[in-house]
C-alpha positions as CSV (number, residue, x, y, z in Angstrom):
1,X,-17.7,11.3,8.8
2,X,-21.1,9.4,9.7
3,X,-22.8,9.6,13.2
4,X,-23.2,6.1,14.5
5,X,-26.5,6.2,13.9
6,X,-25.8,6.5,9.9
7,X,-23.2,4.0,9.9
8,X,-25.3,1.5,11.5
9,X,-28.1,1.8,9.2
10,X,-26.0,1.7,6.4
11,X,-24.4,-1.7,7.7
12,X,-27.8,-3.0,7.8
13,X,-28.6,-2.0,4.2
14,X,-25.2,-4.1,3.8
15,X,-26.2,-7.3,5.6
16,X,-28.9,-7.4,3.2
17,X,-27.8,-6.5,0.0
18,X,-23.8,-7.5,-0.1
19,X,-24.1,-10.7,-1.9
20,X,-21.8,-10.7,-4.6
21,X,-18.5,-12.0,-3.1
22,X,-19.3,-15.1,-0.6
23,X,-16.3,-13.5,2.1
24,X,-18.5,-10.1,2.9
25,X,-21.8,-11.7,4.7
26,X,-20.4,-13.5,7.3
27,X,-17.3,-10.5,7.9
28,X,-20.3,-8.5,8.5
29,X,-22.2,-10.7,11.0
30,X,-18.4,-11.1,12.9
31,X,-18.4,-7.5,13.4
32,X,-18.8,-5.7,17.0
33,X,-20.1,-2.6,17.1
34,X,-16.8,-0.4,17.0
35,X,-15.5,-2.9,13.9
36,X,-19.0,-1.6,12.4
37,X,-18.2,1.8,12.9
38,X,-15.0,2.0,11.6
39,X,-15.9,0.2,8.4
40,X,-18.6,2.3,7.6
41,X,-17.9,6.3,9.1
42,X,-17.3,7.0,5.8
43,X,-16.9,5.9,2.4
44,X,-13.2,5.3,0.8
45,X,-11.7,8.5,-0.7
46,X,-11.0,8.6,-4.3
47,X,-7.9,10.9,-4.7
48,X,-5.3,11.7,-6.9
49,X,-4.0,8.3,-6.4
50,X,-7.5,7.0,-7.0
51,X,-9.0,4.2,-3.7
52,X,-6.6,2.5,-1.4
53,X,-7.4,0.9,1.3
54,X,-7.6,-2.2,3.9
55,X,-9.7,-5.2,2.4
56,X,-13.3,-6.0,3.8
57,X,-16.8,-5.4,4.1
58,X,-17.7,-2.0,4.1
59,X,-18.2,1.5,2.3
60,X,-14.7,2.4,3.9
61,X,-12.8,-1.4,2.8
62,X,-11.4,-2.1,-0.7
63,X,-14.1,-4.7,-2.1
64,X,-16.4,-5.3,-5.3
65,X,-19.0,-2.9,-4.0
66,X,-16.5,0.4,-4.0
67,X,-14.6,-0.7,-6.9
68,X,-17.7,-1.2,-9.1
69,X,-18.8,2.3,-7.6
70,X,-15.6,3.8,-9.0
71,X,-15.8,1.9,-12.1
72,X,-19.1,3.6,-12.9
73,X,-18.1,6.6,-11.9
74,X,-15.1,6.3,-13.9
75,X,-17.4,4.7,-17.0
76,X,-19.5,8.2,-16.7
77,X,-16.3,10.5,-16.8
78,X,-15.3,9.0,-20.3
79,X,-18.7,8.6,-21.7
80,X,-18.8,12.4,-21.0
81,X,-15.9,13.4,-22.9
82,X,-15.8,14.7,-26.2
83,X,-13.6,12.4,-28.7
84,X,-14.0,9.5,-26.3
85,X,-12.8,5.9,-27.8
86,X,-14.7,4.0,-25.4
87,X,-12.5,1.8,-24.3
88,X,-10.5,1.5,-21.0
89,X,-7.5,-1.0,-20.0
90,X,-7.2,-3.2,-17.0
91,X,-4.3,-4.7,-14.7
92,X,-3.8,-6.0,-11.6
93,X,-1.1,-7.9,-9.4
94,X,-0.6,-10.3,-7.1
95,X,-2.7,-9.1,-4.0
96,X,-5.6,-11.1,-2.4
97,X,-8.5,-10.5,-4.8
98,X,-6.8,-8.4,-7.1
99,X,-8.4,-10.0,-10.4
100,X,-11.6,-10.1,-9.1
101,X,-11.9,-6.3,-8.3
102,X,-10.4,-6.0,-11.8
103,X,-13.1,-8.6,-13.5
104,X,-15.6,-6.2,-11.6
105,X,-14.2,-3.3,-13.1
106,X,-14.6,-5.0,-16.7
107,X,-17.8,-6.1,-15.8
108,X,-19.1,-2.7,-14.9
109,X,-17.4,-0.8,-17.9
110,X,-18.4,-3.7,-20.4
111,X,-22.2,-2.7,-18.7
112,X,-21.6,0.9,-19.3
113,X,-20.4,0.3,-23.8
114,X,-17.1,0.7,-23.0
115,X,-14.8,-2.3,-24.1
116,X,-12.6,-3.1,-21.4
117,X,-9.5,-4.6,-22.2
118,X,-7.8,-6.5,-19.7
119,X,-4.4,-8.5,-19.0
120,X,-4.8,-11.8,-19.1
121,X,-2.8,-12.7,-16.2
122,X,-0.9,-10.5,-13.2
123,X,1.8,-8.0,-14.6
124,X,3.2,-5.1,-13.6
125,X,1.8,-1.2,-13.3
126,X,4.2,-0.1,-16.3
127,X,2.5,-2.5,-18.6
128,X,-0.7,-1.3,-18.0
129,X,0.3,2.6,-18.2
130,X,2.0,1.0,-22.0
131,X,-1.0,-0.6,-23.0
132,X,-3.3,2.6,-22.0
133,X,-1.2,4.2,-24.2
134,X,-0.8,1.8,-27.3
135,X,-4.7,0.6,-27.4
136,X,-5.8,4.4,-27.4
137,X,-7.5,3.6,-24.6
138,X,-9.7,6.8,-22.3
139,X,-8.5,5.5,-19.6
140,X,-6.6,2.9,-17.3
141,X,-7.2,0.8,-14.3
142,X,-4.8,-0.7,-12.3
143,X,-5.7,-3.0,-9.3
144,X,-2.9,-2.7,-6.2
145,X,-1.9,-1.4,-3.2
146,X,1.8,-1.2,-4.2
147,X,3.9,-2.0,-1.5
148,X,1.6,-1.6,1.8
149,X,1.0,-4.7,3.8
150,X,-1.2,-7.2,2.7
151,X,-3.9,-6.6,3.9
152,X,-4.5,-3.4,1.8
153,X,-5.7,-3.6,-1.9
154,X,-6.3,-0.3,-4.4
155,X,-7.7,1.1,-7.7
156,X,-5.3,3.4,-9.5
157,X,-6.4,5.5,-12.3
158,X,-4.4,6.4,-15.6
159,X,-5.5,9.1,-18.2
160,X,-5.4,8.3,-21.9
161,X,-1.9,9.7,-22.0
162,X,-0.8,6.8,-19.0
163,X,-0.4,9.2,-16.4
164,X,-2.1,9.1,-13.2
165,X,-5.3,11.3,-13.2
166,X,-4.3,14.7,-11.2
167,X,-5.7,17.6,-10.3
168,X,-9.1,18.6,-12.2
169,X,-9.6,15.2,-13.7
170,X,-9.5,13.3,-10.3
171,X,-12.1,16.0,-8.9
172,X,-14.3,15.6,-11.9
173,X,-14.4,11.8,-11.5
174,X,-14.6,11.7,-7.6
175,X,-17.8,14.8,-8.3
176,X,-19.6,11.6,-10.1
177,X,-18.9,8.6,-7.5
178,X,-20.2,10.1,-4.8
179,X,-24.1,11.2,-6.2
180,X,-23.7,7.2,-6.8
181,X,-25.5,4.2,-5.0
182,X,-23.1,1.5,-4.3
183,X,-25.8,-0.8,-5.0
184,X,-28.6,0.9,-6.9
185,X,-26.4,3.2,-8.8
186,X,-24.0,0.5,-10.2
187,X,-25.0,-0.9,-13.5
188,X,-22.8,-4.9,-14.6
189,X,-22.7,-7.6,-16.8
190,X,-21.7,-10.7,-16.7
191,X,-18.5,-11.0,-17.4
192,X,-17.8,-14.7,-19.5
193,X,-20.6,-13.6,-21.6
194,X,-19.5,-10.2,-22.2
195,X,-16.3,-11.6,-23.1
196,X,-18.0,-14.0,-25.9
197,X,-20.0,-10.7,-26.8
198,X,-16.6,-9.2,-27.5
199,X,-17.5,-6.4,-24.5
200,X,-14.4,-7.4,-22.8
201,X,-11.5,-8.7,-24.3
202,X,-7.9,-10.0,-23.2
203,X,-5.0,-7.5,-24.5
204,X,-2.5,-9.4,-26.7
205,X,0.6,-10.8,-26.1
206,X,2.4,-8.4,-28.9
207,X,1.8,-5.4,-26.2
208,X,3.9,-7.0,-23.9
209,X,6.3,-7.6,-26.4
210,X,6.3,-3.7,-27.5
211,X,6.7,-3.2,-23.6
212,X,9.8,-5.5,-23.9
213,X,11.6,-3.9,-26.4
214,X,10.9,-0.3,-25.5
215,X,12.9,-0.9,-21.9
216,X,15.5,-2.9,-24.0
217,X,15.6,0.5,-26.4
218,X,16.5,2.5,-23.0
219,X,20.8,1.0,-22.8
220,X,22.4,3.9,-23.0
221,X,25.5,2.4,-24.1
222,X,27.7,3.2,-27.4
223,X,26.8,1.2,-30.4
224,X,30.2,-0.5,-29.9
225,X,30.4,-0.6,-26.2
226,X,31.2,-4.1,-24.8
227,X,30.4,-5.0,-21.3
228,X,30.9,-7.9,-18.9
229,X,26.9,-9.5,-18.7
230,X,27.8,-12.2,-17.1
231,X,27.2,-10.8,-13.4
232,X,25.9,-13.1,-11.0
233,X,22.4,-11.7,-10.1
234,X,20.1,-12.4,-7.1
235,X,16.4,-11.2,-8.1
236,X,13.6,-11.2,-6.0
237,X,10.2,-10.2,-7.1
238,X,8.9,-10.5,-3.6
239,X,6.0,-12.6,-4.4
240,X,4.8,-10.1,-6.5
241,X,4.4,-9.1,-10.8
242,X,8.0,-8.7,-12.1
243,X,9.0,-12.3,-12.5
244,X,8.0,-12.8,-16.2
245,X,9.1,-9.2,-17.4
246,X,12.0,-8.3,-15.5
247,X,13.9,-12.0,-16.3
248,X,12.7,-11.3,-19.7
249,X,14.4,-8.1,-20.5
250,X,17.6,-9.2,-18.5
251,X,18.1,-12.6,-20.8
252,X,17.2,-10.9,-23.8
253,X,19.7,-8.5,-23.2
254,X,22.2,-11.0,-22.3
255,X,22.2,-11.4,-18.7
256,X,21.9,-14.7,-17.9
257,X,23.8,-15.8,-14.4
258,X,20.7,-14.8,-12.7
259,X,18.9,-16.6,-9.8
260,X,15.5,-16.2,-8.4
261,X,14.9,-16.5,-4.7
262,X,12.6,-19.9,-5.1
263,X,10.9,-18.8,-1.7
264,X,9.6,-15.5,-3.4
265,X,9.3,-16.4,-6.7
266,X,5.5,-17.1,-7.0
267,X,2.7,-14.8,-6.7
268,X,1.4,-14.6,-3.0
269,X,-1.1,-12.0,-1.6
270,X,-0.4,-13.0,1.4
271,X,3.3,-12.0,1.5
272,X,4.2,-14.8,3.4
273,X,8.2,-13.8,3.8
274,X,7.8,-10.7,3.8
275,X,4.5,-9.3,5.7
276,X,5.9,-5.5,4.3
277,X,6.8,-6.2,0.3
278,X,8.4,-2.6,0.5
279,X,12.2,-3.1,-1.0
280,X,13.2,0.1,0.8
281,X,13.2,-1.8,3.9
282,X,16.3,-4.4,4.9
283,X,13.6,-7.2,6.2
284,X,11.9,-7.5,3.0
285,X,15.2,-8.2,1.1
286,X,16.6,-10.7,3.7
287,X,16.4,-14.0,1.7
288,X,17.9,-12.2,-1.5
289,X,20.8,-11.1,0.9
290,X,20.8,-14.8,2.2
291,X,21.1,-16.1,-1.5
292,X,23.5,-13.5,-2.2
293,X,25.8,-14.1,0.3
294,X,25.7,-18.1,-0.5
295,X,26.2,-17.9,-4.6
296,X,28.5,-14.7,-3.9
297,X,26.5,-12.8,-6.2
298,X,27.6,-9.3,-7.5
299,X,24.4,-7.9,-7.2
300,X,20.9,-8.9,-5.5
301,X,17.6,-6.8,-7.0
302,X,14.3,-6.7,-5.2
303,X,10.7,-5.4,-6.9
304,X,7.7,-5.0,-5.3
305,X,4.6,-6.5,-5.8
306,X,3.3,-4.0,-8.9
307,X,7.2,-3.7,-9.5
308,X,7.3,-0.3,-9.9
309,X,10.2,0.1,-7.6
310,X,13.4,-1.6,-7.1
311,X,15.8,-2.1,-4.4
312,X,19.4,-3.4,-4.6
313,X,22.0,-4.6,-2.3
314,X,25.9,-4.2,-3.9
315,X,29.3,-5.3,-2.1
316,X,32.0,-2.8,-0.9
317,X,35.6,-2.5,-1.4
318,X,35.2,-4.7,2.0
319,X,33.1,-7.4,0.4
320,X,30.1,-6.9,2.4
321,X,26.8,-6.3,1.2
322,X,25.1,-3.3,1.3
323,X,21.8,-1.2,0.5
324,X,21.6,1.6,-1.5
325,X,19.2,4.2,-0.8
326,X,16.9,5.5,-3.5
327,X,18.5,8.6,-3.4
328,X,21.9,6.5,-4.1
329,X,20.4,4.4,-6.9
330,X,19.2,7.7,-8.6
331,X,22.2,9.4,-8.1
332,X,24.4,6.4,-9.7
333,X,21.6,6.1,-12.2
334,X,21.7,9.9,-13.6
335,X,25.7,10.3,-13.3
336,X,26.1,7.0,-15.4
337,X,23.5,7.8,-17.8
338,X,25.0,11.3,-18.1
339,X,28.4,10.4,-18.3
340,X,27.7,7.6,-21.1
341,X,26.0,10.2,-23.3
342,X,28.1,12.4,-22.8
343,X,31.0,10.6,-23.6
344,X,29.8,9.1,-26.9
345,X,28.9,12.3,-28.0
346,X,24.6,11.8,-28.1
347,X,23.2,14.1,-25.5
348,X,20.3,15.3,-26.6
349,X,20.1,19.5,-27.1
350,X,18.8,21.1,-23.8
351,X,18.5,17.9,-22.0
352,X,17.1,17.8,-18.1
353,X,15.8,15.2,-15.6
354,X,12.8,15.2,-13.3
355,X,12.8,14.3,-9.2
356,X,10.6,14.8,-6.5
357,X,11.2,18.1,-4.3
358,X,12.0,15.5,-1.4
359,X,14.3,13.9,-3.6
360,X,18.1,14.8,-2.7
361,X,19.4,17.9,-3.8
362,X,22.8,16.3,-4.6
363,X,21.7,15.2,-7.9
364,X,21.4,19.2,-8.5
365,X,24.7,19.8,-8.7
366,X,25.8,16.4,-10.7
367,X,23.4,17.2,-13.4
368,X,24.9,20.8,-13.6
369,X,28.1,19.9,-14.0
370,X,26.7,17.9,-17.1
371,X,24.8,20.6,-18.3
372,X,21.2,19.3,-17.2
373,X,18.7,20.8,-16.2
374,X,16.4,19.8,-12.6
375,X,12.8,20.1,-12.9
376,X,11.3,19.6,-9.5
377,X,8.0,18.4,-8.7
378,X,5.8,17.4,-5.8
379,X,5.8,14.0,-4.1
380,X,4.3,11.2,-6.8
381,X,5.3,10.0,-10.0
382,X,2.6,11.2,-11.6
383,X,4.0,14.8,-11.5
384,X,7.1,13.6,-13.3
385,X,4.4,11.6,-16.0
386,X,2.9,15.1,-16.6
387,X,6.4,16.8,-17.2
388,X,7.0,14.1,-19.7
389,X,3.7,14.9,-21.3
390,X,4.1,18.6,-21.2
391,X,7.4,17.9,-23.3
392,X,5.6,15.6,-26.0
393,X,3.1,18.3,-26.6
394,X,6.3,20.4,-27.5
395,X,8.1,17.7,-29.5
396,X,11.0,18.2,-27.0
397,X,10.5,14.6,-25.1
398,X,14.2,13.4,-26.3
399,X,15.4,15.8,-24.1
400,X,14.1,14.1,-21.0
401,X,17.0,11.6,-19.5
402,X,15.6,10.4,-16.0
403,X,12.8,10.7,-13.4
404,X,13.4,9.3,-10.5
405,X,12.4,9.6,-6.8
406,X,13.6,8.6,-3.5
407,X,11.4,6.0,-3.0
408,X,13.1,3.7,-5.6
409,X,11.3,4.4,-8.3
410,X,13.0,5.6,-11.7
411,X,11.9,5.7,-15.3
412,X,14.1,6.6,-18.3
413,X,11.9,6.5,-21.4
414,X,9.0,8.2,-22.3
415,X,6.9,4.8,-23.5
416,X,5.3,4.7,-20.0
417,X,3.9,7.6,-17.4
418,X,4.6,5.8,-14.7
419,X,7.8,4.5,-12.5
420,X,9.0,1.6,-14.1
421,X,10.6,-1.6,-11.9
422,X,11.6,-3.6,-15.0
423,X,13.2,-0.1,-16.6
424,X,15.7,0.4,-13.1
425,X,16.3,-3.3,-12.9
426,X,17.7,-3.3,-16.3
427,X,19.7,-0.3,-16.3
428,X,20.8,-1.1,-12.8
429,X,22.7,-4.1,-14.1
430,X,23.6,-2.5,-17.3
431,X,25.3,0.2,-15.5
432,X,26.8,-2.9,-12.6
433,X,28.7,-4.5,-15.4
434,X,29.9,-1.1,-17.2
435,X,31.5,-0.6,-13.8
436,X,32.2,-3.7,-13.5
437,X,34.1,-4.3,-16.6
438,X,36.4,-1.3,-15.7
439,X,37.3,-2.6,-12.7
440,X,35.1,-0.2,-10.3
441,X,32.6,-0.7,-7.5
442,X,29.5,0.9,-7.6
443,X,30.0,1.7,-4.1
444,X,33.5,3.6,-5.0
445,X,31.7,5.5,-7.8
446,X,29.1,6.6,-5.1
447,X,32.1,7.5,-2.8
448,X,34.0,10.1,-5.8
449,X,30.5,11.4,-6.8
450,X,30.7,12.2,-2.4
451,X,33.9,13.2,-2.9
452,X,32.8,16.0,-5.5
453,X,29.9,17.1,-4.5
454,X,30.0,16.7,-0.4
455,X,28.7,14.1,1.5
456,X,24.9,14.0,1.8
457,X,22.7,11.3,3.8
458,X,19.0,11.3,3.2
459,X,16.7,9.2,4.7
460,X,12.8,9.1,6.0
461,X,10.9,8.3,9.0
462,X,7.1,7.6,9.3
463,X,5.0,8.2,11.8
464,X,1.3,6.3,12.0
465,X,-1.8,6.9,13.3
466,X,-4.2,4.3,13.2
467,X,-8.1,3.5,13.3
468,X,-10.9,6.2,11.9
469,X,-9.1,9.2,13.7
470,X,-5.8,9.1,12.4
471,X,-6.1,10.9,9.6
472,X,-7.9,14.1,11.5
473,X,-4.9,13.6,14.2
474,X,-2.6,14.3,11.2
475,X,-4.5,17.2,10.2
476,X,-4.1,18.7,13.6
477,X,-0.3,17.7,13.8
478,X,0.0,19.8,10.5
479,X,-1.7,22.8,11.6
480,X,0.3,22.6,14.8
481,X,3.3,22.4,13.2
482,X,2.6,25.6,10.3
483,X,2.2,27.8,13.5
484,X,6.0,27.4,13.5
485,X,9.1,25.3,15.0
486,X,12.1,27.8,16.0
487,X,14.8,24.6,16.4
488,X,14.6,21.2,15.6
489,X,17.6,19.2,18.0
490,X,19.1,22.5,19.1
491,X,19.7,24.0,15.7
492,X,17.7,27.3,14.8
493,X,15.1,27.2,11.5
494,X,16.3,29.6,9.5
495,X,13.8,29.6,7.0
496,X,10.1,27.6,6.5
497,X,8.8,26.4,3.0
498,X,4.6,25.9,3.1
499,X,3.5,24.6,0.0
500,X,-0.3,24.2,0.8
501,X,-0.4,27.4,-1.4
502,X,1.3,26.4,-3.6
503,X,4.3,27.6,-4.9
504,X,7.1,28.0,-7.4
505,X,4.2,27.0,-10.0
506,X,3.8,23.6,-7.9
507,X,0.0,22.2,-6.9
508,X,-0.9,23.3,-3.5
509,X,0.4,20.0,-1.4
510,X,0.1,19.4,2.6
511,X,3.8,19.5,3.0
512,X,6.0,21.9,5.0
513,X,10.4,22.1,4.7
514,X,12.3,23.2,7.7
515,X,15.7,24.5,6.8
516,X,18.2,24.8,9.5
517,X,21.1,26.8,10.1
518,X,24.1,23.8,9.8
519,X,22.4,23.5,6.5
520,X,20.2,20.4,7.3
521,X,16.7,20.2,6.2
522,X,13.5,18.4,7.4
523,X,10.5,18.0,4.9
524,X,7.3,16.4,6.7
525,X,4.2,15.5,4.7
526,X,1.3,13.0,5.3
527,X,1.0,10.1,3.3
528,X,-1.7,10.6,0.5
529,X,-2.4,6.8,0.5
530,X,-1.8,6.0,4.3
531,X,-2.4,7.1,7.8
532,X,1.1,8.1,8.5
533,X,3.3,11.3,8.6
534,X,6.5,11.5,6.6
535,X,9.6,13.2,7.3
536,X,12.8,13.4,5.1
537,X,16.0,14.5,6.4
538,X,18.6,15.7,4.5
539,X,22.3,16.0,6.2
540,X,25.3,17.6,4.3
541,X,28.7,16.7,6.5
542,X,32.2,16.1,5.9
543,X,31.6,11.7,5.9
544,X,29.0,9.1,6.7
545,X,29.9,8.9,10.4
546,X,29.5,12.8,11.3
547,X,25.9,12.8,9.2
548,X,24.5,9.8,10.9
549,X,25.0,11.4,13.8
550,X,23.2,14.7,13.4
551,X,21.0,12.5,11.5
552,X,20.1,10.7,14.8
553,X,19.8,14.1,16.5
554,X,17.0,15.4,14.4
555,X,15.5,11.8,14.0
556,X,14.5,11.7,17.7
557,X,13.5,15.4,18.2
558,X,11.2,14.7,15.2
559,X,9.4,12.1,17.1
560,X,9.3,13.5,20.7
561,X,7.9,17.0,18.1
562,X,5.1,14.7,16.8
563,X,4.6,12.7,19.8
């Protein structure tokens, strides 16, 4: 952190020298001195999940000054590498200024003789993690903020393999921005020349199409397998990237009773009707339920603005709609793929799926009974995109089936490293008319897989802490917490799980698991991308009604613990 002193200066330098984007003068003159302080104590982290942050002026806002910072930064880690291609792919969504932090990007690569190849219009993270991938490109750039509110923007980073930088290669890169001037350090071009100059160029429409037909490749249904497509779907790509691609893929493959919510169909930084594009929460899927409910739609899918996840809403046995979970999705997801293979005889020798360690355990036991392995990894995609690369070093990647993740995000192929939104929207409604066409809810298919296995509720709370202290509040909360909890809502901890060493082979992770003695557990992290804590719950009990309640016990003797 800056003194006061150092942030003030620095503002100053600012006020001088920030002319490239017309917004940033006057937001500096507006500010008062605490505004001034917070935007400059300390410049934006580049992480594992590379920059992330709230739009603005200053060296801690997402703008063209700390994107072009990272850019070179970036442009210096490939230019160092051995074998390097020179050349590095672009994408962005729908957020406010999106394409202009990515024509900075270009613009500062292009500078640097790298070609930069970027979309030509808004599309979705997959695509870019494909085209890193199929161009041969060193690298990737994404340009989003996922599903925080709109007034956040981000940078995300992909390797040459279209994972997510982790671990040494993150460090190496953020070793290099941070010995560089955002102004004086930062070399550019501009960009409508370098594009006549063949510097930067627009990535073909035939990638897209190779994108296309790789999530079309991922049915798992029998050669001969017929199935009722023509399931009324709701689809909401809440103002964001999946529009184009996700309709796409359904119509090709022969889904066509599918209506758009009109209010959400167009791109919209602003997220006007829905100020938190997160499909995990009921209020951002409230028109789609509204449509649903009026066409008496079988299904109503929601992605988020870089769709990499998807929500979905599905009617009971009582004909009322409801929302499955992540963890539900996933579950339904890996059963059905599973059974299908299975069943048809084509499971692949020694085959396993990948979730997240606070992904339900559930799916454990279902895959067992199939004979699938788990592989568990730490919170992030980009831990299941590195098991998928591990396995295509050993020629073994047909044995992958699923990664998935409680946060709705699921990938079945290996022709991306990252969670795919168009890839669960497909087999979502591929596996909704299977059931469908044998007469079977996908709510009743949830209820015999709870019926099997035992009943398990997960969910998630957060817990913010907002302005320049929140994340050192977090930090304390943490180490307040590691020096031990002996109940959480009257039941004893039996056992305590730190992984900030790391363990199990895992990366050392700020993240600590509570188990208690009714067999409950309570996992609580902070957010690598925001100032808030998180803390999954996982209840086993004999129904619904039974869990939610011991669910509500330990929810509110979470939040009077970090209160």
């Amino acid at each position: 952190m800056k003194t006061r002193e150092e942030a003030k200066k620095e503002y100053s330098r600012w006020l001088e020298k920030a002319t490239a984007d017309k917004d940033l003068i006057p937001e500096l003159r507006a500010l008062n001195p605490e505004e001034i302080y917070s935007a400059f104590c300390r410049d934006l982290e580049f992480g594992t999940g590379g920059l992330r942050g709230v739009i603005g002026a200053g060296t801690d806002r997402m703008n063209v000054y700390t994107v072009a910072r990272a850019s070179q930064g970036l442009s210096d880690y490939v230019n160092s590498r051995k074998n390097k291609k020179g050349r590095i792919a672009i994408g962005y969504d729908s957020r406010n200024k999106s394409r202009l932090f990515a024509e900075t990007a270009a613009k500062v690569f292009a500078a640097n003789g790298i070609e930069a190849c970027i979309w030509p219009r808004l599309l979705p993270v997959p695509t870019l993690s494909f085209a890193t991938r199929e161009l041969g490109c060193d690298a990737g750039v994404m340009v989003t903020a996922s599903h925080n509110p709109c007034e956040y923007n981000g940078y995300k980073v992909y390797g040459s393999d279209g994972c997510q930088l982790i671990g040494g290669a993150a460090a190496e890169v953020l070793g290099l921005i941070v010995n560089i001037d955002v102004f004086d350090g930062v070399k550019s071009v501009d960009f409508d020349k370098a594009v006549d100059a063949g510097k930067i160029r627009y990535i073909e429409e035939k990638v897209l199409d190779g994108f296309v037909s790789n999530v079309k490749a991922q049915s798992v249904l029998g050669a001969d397998e017929k199935i009722n497509r023509d399931i009324g779907i709701v689809y909401s790509p809440l103002h964001g990237t999946g529009l184009e691609p996700v309709t796409r893929v359904l119509r090709e493959s022969g889904f066509s009773n599918i209506t758009v919510v009109e209010e959400q169909r167009l791109p919209d930084g602003n997220f006007t009707t829905c100020p938190y594009p997160n499909p995990e929460i009921r209020e951002a899927l409230a028109l789609g339920l509204e449509y649903a409910q009026r066409l008496g739609a079988d299904l109503m899918l929601a992605t988020d603005p870089d769709c990499d996840r998807v929500g979905i809403a599905v009617k009971n046995s009582a004909g009322e709609y409801v929302l499955l979970s992540g963890n539900q999705t996933g579950i339904l997801l890996l059963d059905y793929i599973c059974s299908r293979l299975t069943e048809s005889g084509r499971m692949p020798e020694n085959p396993l799926f990948i979730k997240t360690v606070v992904t339900s355990s559930l799916a454990e036991k279902l895959a067992a009974d199939y004979g699938v392995r788990c592989v568990n990894v730490l919170t992030g995609f980009k831990y299941i995109g590195e098991q998928i690369a591990l396995l295509e070093e050993k020629g073994k990647e047909d044995s992958y089936l699923l990664g998935y993740e409680e946060s709705y995000g699921y990938l079945s192929g290996t022709y991306v490293r990252d969670k795919d939104g168009v890839n669960g929207a497909f087999l979502i409604c591929e596996m909704f008319a299977y059931y469908k066409t044998q007469g079977i809810l996908l709510t009743d298919r949830l209820e015999e897989i709870y019926g099997k296995y035992g009943y398990c509720l997960n969910d998630q709370q957060s817990y913010y802490f907002k302005g320049t202290e929140g994340f050192s509040k977090m930090k304390d909360l943490m180490a307040n917490l590691r020096r031990g909890l002996s109940s959480i809502a009257g039941r004893r901890v039996v056992s305590v799980t730190d992984y900030l060493p790391g363990i199990n082979g895992l990366p050392a992770t700020d993240m600590l698991d509570f188990s208690l003695e009714d067999g409950s557990d309570v996992m609580v992290r902070p957010s690598g991308t925001e100032p808030k804590l998180k803390a999954y719950f996982t209840v086993y009990s004999k129904d619904d009604a039974s869990a939610c309640l011991v669910y509500d016990e330990l929810r509110a003797a979470m939040a009077e613990i970090i209160k």
